[in-house]
Short mmCIF file of the C-alpha atoms (twelve columns), coordinates in Angstrom:
data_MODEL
# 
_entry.id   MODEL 
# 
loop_
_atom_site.group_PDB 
_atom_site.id 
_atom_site.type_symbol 
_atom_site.label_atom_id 
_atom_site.label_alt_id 
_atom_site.label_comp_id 
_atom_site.label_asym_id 
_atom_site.label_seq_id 
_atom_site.Cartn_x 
_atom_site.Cartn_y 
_atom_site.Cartn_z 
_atom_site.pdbx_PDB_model_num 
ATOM 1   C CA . UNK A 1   30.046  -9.603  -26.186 1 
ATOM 2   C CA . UNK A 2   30.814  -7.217  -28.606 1 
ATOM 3   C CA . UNK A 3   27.980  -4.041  -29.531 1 
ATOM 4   C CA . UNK A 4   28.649  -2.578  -33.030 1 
ATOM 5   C CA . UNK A 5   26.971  0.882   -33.859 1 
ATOM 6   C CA . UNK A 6   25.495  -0.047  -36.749 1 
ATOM 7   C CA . UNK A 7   22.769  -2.770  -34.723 1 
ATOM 8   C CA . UNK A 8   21.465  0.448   -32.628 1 
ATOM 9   C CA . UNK A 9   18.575  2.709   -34.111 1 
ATOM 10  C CA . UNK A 10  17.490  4.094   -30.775 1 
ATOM 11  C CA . UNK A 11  18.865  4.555   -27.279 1 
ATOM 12  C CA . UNK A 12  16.720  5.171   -24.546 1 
ATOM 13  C CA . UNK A 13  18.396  6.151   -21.050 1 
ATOM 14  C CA . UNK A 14  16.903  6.478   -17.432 1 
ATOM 15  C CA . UNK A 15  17.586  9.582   -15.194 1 
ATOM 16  C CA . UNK A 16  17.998  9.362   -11.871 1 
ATOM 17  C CA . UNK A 17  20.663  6.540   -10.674 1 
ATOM 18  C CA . UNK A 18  21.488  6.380   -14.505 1 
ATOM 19  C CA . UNK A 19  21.909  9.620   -16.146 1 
ATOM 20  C CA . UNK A 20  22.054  11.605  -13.826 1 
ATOM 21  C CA . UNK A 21  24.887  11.754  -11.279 1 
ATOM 22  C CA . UNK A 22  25.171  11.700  -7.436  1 
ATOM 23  C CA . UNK A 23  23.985  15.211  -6.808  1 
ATOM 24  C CA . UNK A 24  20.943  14.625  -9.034  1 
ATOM 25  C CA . UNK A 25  22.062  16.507  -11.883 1 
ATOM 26  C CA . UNK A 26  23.409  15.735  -15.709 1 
ATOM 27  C CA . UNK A 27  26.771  16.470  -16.399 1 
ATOM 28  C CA . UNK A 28  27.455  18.819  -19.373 1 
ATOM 29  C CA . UNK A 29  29.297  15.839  -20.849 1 
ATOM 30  C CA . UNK A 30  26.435  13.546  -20.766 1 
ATOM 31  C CA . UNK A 31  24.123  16.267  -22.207 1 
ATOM 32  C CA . UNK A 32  27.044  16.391  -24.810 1 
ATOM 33  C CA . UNK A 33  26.896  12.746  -25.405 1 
ATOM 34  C CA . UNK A 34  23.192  12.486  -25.494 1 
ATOM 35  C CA . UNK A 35  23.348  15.596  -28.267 1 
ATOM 36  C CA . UNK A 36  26.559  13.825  -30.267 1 
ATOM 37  C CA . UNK A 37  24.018  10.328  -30.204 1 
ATOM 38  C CA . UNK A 38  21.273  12.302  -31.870 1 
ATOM 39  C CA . UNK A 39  23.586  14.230  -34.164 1 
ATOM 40  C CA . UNK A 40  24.785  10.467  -35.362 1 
ATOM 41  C CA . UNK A 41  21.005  10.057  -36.614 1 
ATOM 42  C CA . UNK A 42  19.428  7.935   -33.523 1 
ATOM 43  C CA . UNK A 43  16.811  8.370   -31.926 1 
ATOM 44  C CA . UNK A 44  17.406  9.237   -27.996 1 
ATOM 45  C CA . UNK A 45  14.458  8.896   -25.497 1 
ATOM 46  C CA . UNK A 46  14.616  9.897   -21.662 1 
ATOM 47  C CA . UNK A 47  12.453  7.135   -20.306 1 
ATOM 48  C CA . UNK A 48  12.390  8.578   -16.591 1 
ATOM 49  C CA . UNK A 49  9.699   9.034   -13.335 1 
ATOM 50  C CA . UNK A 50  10.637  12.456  -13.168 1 
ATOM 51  C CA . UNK A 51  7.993   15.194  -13.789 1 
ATOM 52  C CA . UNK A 52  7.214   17.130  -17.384 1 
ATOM 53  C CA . UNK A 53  9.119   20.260  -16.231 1 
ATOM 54  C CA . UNK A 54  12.192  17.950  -15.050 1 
ATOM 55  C CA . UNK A 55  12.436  15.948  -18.248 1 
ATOM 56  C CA . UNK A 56  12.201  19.385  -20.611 1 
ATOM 57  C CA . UNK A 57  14.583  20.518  -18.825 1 
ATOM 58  C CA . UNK A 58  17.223  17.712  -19.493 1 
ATOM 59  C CA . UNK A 59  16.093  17.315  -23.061 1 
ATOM 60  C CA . UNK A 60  16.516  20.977  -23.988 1 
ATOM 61  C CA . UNK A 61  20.084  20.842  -22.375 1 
ATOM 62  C CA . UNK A 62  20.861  18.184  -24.836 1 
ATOM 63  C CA . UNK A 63  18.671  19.463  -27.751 1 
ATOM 64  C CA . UNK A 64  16.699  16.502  -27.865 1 
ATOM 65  C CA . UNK A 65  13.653  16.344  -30.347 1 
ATOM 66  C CA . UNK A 66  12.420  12.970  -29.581 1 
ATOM 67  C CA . UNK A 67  9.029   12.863  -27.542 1 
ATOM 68  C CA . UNK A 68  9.826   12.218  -23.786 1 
ATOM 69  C CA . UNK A 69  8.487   9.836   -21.450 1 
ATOM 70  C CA . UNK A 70  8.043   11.257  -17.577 1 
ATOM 71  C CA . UNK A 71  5.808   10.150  -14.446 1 
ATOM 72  C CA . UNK A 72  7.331   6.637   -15.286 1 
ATOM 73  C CA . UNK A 73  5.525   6.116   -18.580 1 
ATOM 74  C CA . UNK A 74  2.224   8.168   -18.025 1 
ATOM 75  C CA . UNK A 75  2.646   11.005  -19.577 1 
ATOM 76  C CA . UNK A 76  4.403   11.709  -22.776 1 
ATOM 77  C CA . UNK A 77  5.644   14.999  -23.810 1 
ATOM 78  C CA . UNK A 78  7.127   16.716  -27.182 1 
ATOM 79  C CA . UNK A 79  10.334  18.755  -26.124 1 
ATOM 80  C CA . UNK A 80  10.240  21.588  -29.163 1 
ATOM 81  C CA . UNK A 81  6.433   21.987  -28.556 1 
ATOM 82  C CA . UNK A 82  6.319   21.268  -25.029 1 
ATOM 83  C CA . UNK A 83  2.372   19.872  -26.094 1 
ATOM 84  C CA . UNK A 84  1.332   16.812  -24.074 1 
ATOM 85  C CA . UNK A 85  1.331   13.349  -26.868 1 
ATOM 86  C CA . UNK A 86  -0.204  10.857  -24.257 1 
ATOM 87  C CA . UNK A 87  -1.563  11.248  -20.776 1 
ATOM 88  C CA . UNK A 88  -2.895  8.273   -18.546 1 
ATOM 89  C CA . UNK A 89  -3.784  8.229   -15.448 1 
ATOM 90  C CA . UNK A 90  -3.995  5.577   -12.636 1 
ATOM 91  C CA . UNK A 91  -7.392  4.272   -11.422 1 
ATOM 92  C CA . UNK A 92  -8.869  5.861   -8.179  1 
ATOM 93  C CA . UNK A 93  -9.233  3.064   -6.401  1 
ATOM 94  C CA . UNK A 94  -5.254  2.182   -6.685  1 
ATOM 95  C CA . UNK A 95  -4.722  5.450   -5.673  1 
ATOM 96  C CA . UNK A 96  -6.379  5.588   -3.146  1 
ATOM 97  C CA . UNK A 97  -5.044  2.005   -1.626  1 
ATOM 98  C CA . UNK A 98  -1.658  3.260   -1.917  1 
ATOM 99  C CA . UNK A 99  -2.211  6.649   -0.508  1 
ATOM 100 C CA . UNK A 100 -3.984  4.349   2.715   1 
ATOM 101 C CA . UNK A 101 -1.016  1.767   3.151   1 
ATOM 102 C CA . UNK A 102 1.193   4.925   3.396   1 
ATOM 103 C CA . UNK A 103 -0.514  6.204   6.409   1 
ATOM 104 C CA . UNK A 104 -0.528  3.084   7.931   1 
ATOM 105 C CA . UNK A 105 3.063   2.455   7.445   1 
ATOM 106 C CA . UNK A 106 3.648   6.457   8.771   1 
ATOM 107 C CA . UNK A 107 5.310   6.606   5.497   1 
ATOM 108 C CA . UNK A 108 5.173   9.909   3.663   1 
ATOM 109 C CA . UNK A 109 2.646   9.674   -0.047  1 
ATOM 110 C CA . UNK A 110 3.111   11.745  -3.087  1 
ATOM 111 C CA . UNK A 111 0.856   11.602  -5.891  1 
ATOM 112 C CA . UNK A 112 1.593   13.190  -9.477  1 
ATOM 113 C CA . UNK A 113 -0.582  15.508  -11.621 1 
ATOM 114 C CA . UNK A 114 0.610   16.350  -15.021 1 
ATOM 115 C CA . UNK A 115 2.119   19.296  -14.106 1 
ATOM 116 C CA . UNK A 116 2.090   19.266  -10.243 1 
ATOM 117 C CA . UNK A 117 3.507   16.952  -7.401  1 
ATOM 118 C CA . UNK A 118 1.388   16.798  -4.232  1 
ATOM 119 C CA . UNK A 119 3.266   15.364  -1.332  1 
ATOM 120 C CA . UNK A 120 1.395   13.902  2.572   1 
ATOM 121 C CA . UNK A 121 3.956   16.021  4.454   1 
ATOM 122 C CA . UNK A 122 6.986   18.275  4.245   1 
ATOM 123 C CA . UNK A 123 10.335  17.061  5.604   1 
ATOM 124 C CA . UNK A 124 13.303  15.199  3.919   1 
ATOM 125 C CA . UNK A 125 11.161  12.846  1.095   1 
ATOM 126 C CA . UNK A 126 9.663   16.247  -0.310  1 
ATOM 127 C CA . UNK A 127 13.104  17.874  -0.401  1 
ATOM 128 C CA . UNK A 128 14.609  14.970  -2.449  1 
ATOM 129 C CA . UNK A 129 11.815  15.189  -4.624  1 
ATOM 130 C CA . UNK A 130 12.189  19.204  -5.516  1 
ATOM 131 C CA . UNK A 131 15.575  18.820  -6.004  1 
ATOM 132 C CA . UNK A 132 15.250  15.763  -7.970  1 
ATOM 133 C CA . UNK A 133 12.160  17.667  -10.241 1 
ATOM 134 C CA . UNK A 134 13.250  21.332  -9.281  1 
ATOM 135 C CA . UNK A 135 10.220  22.331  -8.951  1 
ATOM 136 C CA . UNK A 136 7.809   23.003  -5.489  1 
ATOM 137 C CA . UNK A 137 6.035   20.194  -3.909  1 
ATOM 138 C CA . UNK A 138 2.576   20.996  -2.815  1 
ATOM 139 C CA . UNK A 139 2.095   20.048  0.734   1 
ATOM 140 C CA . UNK A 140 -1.855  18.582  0.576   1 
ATOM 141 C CA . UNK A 141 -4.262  16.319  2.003   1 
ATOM 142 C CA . UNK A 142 -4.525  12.879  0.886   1 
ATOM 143 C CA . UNK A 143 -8.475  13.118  1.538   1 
ATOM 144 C CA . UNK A 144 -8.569  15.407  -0.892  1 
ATOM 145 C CA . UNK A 145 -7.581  13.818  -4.117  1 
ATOM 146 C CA . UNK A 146 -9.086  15.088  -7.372  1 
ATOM 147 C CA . UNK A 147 -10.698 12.173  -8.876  1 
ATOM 148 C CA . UNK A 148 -8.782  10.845  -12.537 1 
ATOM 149 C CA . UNK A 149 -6.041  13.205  -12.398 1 
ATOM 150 C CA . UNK A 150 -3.000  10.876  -10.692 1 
ATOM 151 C CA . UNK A 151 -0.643  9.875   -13.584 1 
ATOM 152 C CA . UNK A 152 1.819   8.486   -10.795 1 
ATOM 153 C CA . UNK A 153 2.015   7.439   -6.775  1 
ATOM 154 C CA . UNK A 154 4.896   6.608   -4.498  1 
ATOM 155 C CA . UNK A 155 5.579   5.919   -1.094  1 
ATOM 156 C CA . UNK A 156 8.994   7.416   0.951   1 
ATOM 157 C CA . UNK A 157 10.710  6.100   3.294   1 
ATOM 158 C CA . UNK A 158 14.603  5.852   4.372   1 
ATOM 159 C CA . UNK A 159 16.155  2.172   2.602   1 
ATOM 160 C CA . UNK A 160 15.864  0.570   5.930   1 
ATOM 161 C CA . UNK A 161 12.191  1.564   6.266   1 
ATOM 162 C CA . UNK A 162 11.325  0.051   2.529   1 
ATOM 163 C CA . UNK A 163 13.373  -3.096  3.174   1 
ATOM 164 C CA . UNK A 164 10.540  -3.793  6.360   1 
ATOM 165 C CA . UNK A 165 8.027   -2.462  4.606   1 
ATOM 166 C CA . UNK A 166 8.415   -3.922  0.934   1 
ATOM 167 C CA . UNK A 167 6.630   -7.201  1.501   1 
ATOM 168 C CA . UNK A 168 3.485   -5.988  2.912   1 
ATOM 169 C CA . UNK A 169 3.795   -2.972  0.398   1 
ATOM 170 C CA . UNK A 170 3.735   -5.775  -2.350  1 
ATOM 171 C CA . UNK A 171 0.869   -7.769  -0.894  1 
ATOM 172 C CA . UNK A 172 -1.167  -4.371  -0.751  1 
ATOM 173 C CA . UNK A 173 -0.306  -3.371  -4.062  1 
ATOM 174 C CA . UNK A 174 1.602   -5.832  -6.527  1 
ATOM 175 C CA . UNK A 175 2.448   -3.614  -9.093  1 
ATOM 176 C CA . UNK A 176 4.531   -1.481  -7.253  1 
ATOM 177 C CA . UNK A 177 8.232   -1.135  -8.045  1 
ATOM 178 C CA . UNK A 178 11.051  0.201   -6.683  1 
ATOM 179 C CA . UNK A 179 13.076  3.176   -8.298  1 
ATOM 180 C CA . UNK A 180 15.710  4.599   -6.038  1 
ATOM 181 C CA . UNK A 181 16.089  3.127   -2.253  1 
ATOM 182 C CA . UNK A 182 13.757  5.262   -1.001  1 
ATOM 183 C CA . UNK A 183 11.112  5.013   -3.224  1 
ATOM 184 C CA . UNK A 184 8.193   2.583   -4.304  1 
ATOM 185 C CA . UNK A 185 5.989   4.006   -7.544  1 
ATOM 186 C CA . UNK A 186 2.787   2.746   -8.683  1 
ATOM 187 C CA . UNK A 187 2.438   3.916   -12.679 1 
ATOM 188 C CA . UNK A 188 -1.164  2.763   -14.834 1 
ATOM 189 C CA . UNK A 189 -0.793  -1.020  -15.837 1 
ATOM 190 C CA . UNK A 190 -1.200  -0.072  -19.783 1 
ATOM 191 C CA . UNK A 191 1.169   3.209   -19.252 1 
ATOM 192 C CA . UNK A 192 4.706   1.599   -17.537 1 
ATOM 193 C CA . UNK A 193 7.795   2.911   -18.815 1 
ATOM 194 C CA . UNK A 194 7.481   -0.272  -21.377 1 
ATOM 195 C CA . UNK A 195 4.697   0.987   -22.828 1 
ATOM 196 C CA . UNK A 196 5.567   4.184   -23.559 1 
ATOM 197 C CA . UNK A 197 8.810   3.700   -24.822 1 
ATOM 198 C CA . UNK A 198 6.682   1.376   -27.191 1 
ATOM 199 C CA . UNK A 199 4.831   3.357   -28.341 1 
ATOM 200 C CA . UNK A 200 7.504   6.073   -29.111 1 
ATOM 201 C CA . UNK A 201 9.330   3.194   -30.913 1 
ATOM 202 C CA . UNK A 202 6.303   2.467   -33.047 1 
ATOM 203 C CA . UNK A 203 5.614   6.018   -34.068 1 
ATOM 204 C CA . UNK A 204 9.300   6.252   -35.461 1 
ATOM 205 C CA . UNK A 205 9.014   2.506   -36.911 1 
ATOM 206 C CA . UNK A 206 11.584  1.383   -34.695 1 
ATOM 207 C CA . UNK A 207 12.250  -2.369  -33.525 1 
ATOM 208 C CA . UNK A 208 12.730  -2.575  -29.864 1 
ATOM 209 C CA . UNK A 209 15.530  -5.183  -30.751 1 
ATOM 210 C CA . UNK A 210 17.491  -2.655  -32.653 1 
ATOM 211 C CA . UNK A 211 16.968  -0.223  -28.917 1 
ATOM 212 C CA . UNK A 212 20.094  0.228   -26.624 1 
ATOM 213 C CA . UNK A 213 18.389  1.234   -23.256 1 
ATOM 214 C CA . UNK A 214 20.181  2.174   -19.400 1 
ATOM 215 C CA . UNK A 215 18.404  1.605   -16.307 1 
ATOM 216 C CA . UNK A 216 19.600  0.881   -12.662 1 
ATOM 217 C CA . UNK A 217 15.968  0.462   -11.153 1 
ATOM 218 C CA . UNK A 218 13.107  -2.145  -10.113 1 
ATOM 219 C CA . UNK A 219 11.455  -0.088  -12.467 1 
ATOM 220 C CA . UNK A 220 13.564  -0.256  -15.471 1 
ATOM 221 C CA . UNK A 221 13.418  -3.836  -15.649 1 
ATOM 222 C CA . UNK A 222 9.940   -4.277  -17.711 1 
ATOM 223 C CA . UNK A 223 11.745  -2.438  -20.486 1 
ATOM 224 C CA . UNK A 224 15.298  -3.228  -20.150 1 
ATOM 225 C CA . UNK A 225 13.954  -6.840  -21.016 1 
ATOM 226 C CA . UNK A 226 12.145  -5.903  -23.854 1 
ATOM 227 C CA . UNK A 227 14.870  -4.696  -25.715 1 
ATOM 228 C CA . UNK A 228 17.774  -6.049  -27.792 1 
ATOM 229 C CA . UNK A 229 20.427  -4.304  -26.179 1 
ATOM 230 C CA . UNK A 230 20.009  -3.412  -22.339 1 
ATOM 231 C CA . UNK A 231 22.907  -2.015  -20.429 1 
ATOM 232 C CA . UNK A 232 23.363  -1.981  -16.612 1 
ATOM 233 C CA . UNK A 233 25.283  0.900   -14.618 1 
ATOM 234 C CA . UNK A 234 27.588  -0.373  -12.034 1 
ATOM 235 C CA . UNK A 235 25.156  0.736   -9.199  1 
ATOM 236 C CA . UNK A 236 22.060  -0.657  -10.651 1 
ATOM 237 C CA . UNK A 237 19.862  -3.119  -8.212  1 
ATOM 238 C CA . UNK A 238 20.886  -6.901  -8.975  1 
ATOM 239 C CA . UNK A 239 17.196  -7.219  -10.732 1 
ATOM 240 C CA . UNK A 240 18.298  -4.835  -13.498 1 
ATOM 241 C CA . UNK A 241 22.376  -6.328  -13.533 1 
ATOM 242 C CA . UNK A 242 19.942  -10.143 -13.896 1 
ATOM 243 C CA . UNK A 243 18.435  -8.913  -17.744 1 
ATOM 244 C CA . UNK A 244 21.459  -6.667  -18.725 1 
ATOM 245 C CA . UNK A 245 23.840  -7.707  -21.694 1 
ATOM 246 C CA . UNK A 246 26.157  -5.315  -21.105 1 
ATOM 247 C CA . UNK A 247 27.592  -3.122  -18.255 1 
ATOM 248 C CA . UNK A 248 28.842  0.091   -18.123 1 
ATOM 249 C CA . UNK A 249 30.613  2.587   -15.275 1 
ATOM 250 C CA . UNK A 250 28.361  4.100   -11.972 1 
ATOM 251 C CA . UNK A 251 25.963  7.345   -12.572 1 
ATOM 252 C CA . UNK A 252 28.173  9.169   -10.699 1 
ATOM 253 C CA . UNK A 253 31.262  8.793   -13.037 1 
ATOM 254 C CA . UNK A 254 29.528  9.133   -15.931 1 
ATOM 255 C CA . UNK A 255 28.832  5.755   -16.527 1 
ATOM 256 C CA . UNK A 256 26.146  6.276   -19.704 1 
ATOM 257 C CA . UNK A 257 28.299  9.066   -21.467 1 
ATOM 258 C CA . UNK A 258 31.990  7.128   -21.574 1 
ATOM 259 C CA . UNK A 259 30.087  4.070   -22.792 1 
ATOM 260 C CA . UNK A 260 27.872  6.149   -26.179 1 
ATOM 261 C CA . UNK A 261 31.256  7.845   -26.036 1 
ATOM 262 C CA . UNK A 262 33.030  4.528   -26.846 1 
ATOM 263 C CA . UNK A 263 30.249  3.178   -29.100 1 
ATOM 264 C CA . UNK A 264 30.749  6.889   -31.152 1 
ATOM 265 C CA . UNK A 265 34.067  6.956   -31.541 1 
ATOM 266 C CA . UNK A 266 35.046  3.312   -32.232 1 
ATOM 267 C CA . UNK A 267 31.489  2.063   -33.629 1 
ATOM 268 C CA . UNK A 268 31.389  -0.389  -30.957 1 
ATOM 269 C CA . UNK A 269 31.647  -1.559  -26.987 1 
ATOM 270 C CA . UNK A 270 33.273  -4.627  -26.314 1 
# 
């Protein structure tokens, strides 16, 4: 199936297991990539679960001036101004069930602020998670929870610990999704990564059929399918691979950048 240039007005792209690479980072030619998409007059959204700080920090590496959608879709943030757009966060009460199924699993819990992540326990989850959102997890009790302030939750635990958790995880809490292996998020029903990037596309008058979108997660699926053209990296979870129209190469070769590359230079991906 061939993708010509001229059917795309938007392209919104995942970061971690998509944009970003095996160490966790995005490569100066992907921030050129992102940069060369803009320059060609799209629009280019990072539609990601990483934090506020995170996100700016990708977006002014590729001088992107398209709002920015972190904490999975609850929180929306303006990268010249740096002023929150949109902020939702999750009710208490689903909070504070996933924050309980944690414990009883002995799985670590880590619940999002707008501009702070609190984690149930140092050790190797809150280390992939600073150097995921380079920024210091907060080390704090779960009993102590400030009321209407969680814009995101998630559970840790190795892949082999999910894989024997997930179904009870799911009959606790059916809205949970899974991002990377080790990792189960629970975003507000009316603020997923779906809606957001929604309501982004509004705001510019954009169709979502004219959006080309990357994901490789549980979690990218809701929007992936929304779209006209959704594009799996080769290390995406079968889910995402199951609603994908195209394909392109693994995060950790680049995958997103060769295939905008392509579309750039050729005005179109066969």
């Amino acid at each position: 199936m061939e993708l010509g240039l001229d059917a795309i007005r938007a392209v919104a792209v995942d970061v971690d297991g998509t944009l970003a690479n095996t160490d966790h980072e995005v490569s100066e030619r992907t921030l050129r990539a992102l940069r060369a998409v803009q320059d060609a007059g799209l629009l280019v959204v990072l539609v990601t679960g990483r934090s506020r700080q995170s996100a700016l920090g990708i977006a002014h590496g590729a001088g992107l001036r398209t709002p920015l959608i972190c904490c999975n879709g609850a929180l929306i943030v303006d990268p010249t101004t740096t002023t929150t757009l949109r902020k939702v966060a999750l009710p208490d009460e689903e909070v504070q069930a996933l924050l309980d199924t944690a414990d009883e699993l002995d799985l670590m819990s880590t619940w999002w602020s707008a501009d702070e992540i609190n984690v149930s326990r140092a050790g190797e989850g809150a280390r992939l998670l600073e150097l995921l959102n380079d920024q210091p997890m907060v080390v704090a009790d779960p009993e102590n929870v400030q009321s209407g302030t969680v814009l995101k939750a998630m559970v840790y635990g190795t892949t082999e610990e999910l894989d024997r958790a997930k179904d009870y995880l799911l009959s606790r809490l059916p809205r949970l999704s899974r991002s990377m292996d080790q990792f189960f998020e629970l975003s507000p029903a009316t603020a997923g990564k779906w809606q957001s990037l929604q309501y982004v596309l509004d705001e510019h008058r954009i169709s979502p059929k004219d959006c080309l979108g990357f994901g490789d997660g549980g979690n990218d699926v809701p929007w992936l399918r929304e779209i006209g053209h959704p594009v799996a990296v080769a290390n995406a979870r079968e889910e995402v691979k199951a609603v994908a129209r195209y394909s392109t190469g693994h995060h950790g070769d680049d995958g997103v950048a060769a295939f905008l590359e392509q579309l750039l230079n050729t005005g179109y991906v066969a």
